[in-house]
Structure formats: C-alpha cells, structure tokens
C-alpha positions in Angstrom: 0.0 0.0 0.0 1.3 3.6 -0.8 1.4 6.0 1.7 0.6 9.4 1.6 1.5 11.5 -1.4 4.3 14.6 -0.9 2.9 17.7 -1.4 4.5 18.4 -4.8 2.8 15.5 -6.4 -0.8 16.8 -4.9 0.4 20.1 -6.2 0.7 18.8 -9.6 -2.2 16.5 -9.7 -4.7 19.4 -8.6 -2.7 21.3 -11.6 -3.1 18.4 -14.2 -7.3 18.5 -13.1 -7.5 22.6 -13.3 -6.1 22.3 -16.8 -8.0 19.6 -18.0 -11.5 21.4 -16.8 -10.1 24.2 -18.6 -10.0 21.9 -21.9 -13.9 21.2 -21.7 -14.7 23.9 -20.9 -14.3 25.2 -24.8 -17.2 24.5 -26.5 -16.9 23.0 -29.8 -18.3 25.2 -33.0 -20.4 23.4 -35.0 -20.2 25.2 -38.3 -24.2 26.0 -39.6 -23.7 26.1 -43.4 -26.5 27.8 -45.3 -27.2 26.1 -49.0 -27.9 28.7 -51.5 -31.3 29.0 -52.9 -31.4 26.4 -56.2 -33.8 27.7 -57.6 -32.2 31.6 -57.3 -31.1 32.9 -60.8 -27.0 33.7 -59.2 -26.6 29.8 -59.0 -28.3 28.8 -62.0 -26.2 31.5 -64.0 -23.1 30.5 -62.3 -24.1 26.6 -63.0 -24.2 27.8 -66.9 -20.6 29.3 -66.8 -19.0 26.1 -65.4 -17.6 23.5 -68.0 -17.7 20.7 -65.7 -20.5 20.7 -63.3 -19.0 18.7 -60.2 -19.3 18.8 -56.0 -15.5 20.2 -55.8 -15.9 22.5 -58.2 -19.5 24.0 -56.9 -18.1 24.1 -53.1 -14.9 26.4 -54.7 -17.8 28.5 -56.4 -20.2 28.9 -53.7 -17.7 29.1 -50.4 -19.2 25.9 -49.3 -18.3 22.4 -47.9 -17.7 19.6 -50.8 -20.1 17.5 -48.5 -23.0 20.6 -48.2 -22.0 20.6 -52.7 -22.8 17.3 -52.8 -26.5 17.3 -51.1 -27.0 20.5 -53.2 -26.6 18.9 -56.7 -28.2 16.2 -55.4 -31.4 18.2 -55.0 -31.1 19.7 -58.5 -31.0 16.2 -60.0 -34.1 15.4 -57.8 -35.8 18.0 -59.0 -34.7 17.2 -62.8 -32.4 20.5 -63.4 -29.1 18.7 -63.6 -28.8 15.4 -64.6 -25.9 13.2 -64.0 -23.5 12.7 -66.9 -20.4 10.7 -65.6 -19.3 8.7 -62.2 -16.8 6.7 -61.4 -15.7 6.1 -57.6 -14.1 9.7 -56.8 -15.8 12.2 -58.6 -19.7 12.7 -60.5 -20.1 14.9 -63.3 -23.3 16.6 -63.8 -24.8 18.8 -66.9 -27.7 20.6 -67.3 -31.1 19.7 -68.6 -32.1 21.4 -71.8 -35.5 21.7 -71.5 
C-alpha cells in the first residue's frame, strides 16, 4: 500500500485537473452552413458558366463544404435541373437539362 502522497505530487495533480476542466470547458463550433437557394437565378447563371459541373468544383464557387455541394446537386438532379453525366468512384459529373 502507498502512503501518503508529498505535497508536490498533490500540487501537480490538482494542476493536471484545473487544466483539464479548462480543456472542456471550450465548446466545440459546429459550423451552420447555409445552401444557396437552387432555384435563385446567381446559382443557376453560375451553373451555366462552369464546363464541368462537379461537387468540388460548386463548393470552390459557392464558399461551401464539398459535403453541403454534394447534397445541393443532389437536390437539382431530384428536381430534374441537372442530370448526371459521368461517375466513377471519386468524382460525379453533372450537366444541365435542356428543357
């Protein structure tokens, strides 16, 4: 059985707990992203300049996530605006309707 512990190593232990309360205690920031309106006229002209319609290249346009890209051409396929003109494993390609 140990005995009692010398001061310096209660010192240090009570300093190892007051940093580690001070650790969570941040609070995490959960960043809220806002998809752009689909059906707004900015993102459809901006959707006509692009050559290649594609997640990485609509989250570089828009300031977004690639993830928060990817759900927002998948609601314009949904909705039959874009449909999709190439996949492989990595990447999908979409293009426009011409209605």
């Amino acid at each position: 059985m140990p005995g009692k512990k010398s001061l310096k190593k209660v010192e240090k232990t009570q300093e190892t707990k007051v940093k580690s309360e001070k650790k969570d205690k941040r609070d995490k920031i959960i960043g809220a992203v806002e998809i752009p309106d689909t059906n707004s006229d900015e993102v459809m002209q901006a959707l006509r300049k692009m050559k290649a319609i594609t997640p990485n290249s609509v989250a570089t346009q828009f300031n977004l996530k690639v993830s928060v890209a990817k759900k927002m051409l998948n609601d314009l396929e949904a909705h039959g605006t874009l449909q999709l003109a190439a996949s492989s494993q990595n990447v999908k390609v979409y293009a426009l309707n011409q209605d």
